[in-house]
C-alpha positions as CSV (number, residue, x, y, z in Angstrom):
1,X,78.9,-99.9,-51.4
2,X,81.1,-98.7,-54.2
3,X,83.6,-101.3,-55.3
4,X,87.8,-100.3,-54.3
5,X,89.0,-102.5,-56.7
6,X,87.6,-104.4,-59.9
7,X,88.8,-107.4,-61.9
8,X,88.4,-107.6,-65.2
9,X,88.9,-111.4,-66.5
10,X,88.3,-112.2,-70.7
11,X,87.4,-115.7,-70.6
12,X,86.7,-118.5,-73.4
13,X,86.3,-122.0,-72.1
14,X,88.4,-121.3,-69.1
15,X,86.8,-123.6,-66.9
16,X,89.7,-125.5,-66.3
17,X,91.4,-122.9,-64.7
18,X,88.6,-120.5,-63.5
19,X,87.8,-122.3,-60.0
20,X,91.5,-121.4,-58.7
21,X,91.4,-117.9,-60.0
22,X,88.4,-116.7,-59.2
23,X,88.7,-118.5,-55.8
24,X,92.4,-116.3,-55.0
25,X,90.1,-113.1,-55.7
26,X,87.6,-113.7,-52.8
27,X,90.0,-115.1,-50.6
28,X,91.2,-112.1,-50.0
29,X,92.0,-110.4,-46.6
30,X,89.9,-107.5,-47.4
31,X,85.6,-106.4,-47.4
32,X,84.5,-108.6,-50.0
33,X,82.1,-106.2,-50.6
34,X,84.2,-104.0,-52.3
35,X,85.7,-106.2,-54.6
36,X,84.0,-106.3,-57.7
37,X,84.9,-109.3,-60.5
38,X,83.7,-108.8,-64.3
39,X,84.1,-111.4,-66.5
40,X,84.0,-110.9,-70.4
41,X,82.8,-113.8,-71.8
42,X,83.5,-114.9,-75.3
43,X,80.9,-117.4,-76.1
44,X,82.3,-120.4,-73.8
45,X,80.6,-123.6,-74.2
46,X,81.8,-125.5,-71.1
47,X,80.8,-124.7,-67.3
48,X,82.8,-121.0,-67.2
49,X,80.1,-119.1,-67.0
50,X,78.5,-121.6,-63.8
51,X,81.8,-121.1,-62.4
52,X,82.0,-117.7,-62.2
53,X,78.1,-117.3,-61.5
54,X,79.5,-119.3,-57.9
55,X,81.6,-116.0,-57.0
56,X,79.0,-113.4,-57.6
57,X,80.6,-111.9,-60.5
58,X,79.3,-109.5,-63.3
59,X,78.7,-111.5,-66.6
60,X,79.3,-109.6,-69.8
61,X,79.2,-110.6,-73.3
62,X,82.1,-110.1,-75.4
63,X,80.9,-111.2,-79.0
64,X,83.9,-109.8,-80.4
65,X,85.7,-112.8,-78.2
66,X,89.5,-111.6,-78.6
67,X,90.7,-110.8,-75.0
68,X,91.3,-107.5,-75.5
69,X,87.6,-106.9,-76.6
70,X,86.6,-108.2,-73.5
71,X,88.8,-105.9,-71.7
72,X,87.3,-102.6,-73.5
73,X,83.8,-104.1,-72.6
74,X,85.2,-104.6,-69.1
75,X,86.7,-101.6,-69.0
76,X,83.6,-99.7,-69.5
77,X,81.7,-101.0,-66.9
78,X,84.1,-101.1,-64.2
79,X,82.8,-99.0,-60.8
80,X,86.1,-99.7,-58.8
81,X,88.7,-97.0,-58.8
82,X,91.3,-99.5,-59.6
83,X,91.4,-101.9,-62.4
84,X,93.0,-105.0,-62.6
85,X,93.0,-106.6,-65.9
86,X,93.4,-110.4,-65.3
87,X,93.2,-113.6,-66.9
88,X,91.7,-117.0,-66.1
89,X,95.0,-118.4,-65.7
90,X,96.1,-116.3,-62.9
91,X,95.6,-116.4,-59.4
92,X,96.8,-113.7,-56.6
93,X,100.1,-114.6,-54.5
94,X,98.7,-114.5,-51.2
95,X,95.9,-113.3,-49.1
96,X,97.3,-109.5,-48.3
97,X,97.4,-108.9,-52.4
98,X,94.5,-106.1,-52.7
99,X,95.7,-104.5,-49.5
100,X,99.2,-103.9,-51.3
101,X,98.2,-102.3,-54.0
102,X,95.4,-100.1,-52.4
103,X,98.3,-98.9,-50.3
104,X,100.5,-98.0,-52.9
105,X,98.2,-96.1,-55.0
106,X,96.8,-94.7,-51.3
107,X,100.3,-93.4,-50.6
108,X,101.4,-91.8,-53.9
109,X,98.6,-90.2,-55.9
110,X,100.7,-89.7,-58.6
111,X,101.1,-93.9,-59.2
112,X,99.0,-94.6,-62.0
113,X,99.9,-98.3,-62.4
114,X,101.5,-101.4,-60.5
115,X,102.7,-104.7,-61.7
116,X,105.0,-107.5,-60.5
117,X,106.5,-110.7,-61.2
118,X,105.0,-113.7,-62.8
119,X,105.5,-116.8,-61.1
120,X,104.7,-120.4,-61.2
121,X,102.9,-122.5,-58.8
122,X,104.5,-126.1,-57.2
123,X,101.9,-127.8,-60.0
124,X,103.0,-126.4,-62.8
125,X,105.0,-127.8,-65.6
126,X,109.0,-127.6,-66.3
127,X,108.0,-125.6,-69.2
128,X,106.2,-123.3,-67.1
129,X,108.8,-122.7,-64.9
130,X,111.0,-121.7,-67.7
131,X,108.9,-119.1,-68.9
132,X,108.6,-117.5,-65.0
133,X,112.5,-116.8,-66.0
134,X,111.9,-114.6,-69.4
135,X,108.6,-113.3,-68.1
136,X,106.6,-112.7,-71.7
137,X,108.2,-115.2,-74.9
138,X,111.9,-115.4,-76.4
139,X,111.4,-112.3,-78.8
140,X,110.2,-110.0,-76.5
141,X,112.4,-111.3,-73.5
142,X,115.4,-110.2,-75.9
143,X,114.3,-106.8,-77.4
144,X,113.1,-105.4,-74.1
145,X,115.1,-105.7,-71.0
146,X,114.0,-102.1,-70.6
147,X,112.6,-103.2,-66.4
148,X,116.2,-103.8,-65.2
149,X,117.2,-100.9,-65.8
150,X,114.7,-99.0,-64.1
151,X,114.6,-100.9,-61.3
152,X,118.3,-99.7,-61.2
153,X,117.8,-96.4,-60.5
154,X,114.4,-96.8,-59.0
155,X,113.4,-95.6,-55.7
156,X,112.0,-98.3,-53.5
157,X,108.8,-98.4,-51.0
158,X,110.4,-101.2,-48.9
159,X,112.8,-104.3,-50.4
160,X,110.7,-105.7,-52.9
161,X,108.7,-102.8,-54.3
162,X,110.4,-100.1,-57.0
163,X,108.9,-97.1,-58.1
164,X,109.7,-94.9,-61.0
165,X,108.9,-92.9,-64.2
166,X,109.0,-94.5,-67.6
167,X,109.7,-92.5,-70.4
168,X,107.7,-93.4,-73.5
169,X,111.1,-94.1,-75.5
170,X,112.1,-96.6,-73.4
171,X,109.0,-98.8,-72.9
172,X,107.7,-101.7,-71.0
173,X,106.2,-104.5,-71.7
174,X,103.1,-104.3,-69.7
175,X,99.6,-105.5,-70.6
176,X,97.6,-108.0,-68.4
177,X,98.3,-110.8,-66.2
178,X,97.4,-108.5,-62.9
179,X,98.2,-105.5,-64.2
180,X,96.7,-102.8,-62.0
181,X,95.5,-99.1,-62.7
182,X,93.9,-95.9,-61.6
183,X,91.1,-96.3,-63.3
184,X,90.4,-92.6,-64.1
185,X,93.4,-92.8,-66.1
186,X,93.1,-95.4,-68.2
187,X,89.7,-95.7,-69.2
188,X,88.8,-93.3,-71.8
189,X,91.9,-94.4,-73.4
190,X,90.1,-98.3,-73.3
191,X,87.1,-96.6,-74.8
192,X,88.5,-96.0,-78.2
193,X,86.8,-97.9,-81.2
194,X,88.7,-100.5,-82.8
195,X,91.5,-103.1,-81.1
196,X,93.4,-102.0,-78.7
197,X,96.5,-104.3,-77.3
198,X,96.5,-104.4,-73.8
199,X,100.4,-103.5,-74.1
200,X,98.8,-100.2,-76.5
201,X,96.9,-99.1,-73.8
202,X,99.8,-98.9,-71.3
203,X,102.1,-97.5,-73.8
204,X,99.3,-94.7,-74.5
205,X,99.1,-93.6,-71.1
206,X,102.6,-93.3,-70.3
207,X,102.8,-91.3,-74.1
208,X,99.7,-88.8,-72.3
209,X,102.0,-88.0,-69.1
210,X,100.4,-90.8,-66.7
211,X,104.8,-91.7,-66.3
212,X,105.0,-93.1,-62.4
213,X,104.4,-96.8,-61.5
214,X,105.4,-99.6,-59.1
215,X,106.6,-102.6,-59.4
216,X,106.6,-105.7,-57.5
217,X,110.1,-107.8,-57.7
218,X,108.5,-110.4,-55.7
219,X,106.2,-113.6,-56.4
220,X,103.1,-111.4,-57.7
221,X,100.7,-113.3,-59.8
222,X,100.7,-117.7,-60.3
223,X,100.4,-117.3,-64.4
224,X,99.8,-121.2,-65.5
225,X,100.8,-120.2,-68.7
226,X,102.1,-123.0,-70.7
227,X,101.7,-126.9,-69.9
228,X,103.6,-128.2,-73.7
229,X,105.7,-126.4,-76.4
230,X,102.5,-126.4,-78.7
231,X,101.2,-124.4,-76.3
232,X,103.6,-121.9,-76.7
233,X,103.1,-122.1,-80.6
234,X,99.1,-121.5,-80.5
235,X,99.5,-118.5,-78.6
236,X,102.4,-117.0,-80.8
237,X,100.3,-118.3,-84.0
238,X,97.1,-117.1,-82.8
239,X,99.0,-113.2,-81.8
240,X,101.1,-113.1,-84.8
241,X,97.5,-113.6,-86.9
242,X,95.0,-111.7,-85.1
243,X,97.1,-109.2,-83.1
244,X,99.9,-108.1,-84.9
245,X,99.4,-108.8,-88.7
246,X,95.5,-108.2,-88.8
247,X,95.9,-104.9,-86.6
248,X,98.9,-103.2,-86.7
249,X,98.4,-100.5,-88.5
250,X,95.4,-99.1,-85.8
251,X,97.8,-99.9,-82.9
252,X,100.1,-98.0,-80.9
253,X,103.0,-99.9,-81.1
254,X,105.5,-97.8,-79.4
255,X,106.2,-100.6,-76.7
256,X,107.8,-102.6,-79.6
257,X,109.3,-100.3,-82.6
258,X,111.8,-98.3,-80.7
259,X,115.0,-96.6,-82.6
260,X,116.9,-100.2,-81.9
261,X,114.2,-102.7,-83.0
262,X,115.6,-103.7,-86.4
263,X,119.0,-103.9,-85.3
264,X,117.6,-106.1,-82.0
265,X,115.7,-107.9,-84.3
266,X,118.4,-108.9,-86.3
267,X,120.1,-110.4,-83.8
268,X,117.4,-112.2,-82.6
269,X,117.0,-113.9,-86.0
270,X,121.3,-114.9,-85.7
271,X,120.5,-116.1,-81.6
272,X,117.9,-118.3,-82.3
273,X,118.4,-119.9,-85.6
274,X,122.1,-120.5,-84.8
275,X,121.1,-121.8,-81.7
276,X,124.7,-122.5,-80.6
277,X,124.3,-119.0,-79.5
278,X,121.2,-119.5,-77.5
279,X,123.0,-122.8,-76.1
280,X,126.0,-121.2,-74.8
281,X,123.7,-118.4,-73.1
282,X,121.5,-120.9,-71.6
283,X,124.8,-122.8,-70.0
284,X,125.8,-119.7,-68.5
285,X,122.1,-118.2,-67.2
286,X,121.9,-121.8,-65.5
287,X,124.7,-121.2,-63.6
288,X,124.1,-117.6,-63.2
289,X,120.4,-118.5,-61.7
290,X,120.7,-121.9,-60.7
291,X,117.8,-122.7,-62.7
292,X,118.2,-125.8,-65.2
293,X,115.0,-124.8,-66.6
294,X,117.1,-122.3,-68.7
295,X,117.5,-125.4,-70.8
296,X,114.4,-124.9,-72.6
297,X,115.4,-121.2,-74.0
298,X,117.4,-122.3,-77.4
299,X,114.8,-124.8,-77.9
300,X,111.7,-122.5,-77.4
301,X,113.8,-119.5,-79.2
302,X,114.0,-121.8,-82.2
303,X,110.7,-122.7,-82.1
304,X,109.4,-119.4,-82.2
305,X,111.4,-118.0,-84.9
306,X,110.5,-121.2,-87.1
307,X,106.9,-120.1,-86.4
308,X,107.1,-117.1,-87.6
309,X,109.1,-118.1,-90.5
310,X,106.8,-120.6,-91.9
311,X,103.8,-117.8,-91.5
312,X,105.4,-115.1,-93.4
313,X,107.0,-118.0,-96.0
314,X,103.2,-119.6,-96.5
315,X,100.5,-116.4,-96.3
316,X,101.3,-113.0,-98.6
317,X,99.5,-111.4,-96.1
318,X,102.1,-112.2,-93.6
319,X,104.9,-111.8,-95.9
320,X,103.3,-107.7,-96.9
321,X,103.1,-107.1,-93.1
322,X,107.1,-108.1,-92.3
323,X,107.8,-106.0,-95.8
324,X,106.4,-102.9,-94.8
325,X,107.9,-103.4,-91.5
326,X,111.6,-103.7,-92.3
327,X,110.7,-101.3,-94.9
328,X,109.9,-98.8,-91.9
């Protein structure tokens, strides 16, 4: 039988998180049979590849390793007519999870993607919690707060789900992390040579007229992101060298450098290095949310710009890449 939906999971020595994922993905109230599960293996050298040979999944390998290879690969091979590009930290919210989203691409053949909100599980760390509030990392949280104002003037399926029509000028920062497409529209634009950010993709097929998509404002996908702040700096370290700096000038990077970005940017630099600006935010989004784990922003925000800093301060490469792009 030809699969309805297909998952398509990069992994590298995920096993410590594989189990739960995979497990959310055949738990599901729906025909197993037409749920198909590839995983895009980097080269792991622990049990992931035992793991997911348990749950009857499609084993490719991804010798270029970087997620987003594995992705491409994935993307390739996929039979389902809807893609959802995963990762090893995620698990589904609930056992009904498929059967939304077949319905809403079902209902509105003109929906070429749906997403929804990241949460975290009981188990997870403080510091995980705190990034279920800013939904991606500090930077991005302040230059693009582009969803809110869509969901605004959205029109909505029932209370939790909002559809509308992004316009390319006004991006979102989609990628992964359940992520779900029509995959006829999308894939050719996965099949292109060279890297290709998952955020790229997205932006690319809103760019080719693909504009209408749901979204979820509802606990969507458990995203064990982060456990410890040095967490947080291997991802931006390893994104900032590999993604951004080694890449950019292949991607499609329309999801970031809008007509505003310098100017947010520079603000960004004042909000977070003068964190008594960042403080005074996080007192008032505590109160605003009722969440103390708010607390954590100016610390992480500091963090992240110090990162960066003490990249483009240490490596020419770095510090050519942030010339040419002020110089833009």
């Amino acid at each position: 039988m030809t699969p309805n939906i297909s998952f398509i999971i990069p992994t590298y020595n995920a096993e410590s998180h594989l189990n739960k994922c995979l497990s959310s993905i055949r738990n599901q109230d729906y025909p197993q049979e037409t749920v198909e599960i590839i995983i895009a293996d980097g080269g792991s050298h622990d049990s992931t590849i035992e793991i997911a040979m348990q749950y009857n999944c499609i084993i490719l390998n991804n010798l270029k390793r970087l997620a987003e290879s594995g992705v491409q690969l994935g993307m390739q091979k996929t039979n389902g007519e809807i893609s959802v590009i995963f990762a090893a930290d995620n698990e589904l919210v609930g056992y009904d999870w498929i059967k939304k989203i077949r319905s809403i691409f079902a209902d509105d053949e003109e929906i070429s993607a749906v997403w929804g909100r990241l949460v975290s599980s009981e188990d997870d760390t403080a510091l995980n919690k705190y990034f279920e509030l800013i939904q991606s990392d500090p930077l991005n949280w302040f230059l693009n707060r582009n969803l809110h104002k869509y969901m605004r003037r959205a029109v909505k399926k029932d209370k939790d789900c909002f559809m509308f029509y992004v316009n390319p000028g006004m991006p979102l920062v989609w990628g992964a992390n359940g992520l779900s497409y029509r995959t006829a529209r999308i894939r050719d634009i996965w099949a292109q040579e060279g890297y290709l950010g998952d955020n790229d993709a997205f932006q690319c097929m809103i760019e080719r007229g693909s504009k209408k998509v749901a979204y979820f404002d509802s606990p969507f996908v458990f995203h064990h992101h982060v456990a410890r702040l040095n967490d947080f700096v291997s991802k931006w370290k390893r994104n900032f060298a590999q993604h951004l700096v080694g890449q950019y000038k292949t991607r499609n990077m329309g999801w970031v450098f809008t007509d505003s970005f310098k100017l947010k940017l520079f603000f960004w630099v004042l909000y977070s290095g003068m964190p008594v600006f960042s403080l005074f935010h996080s007192m008032y989004l505590v109160l605003k949310n009722r969440s103390v784990y708010w607390l954590y922003h100016p610390v992480v925000s500091f963090l992240q710009l110090y990162t960066y800093t003490i990249l483009v301060v240490k490596n020419k490469k770095f510090s050519q890449f942030f010339y040419d792009l002020l110089g833009k």
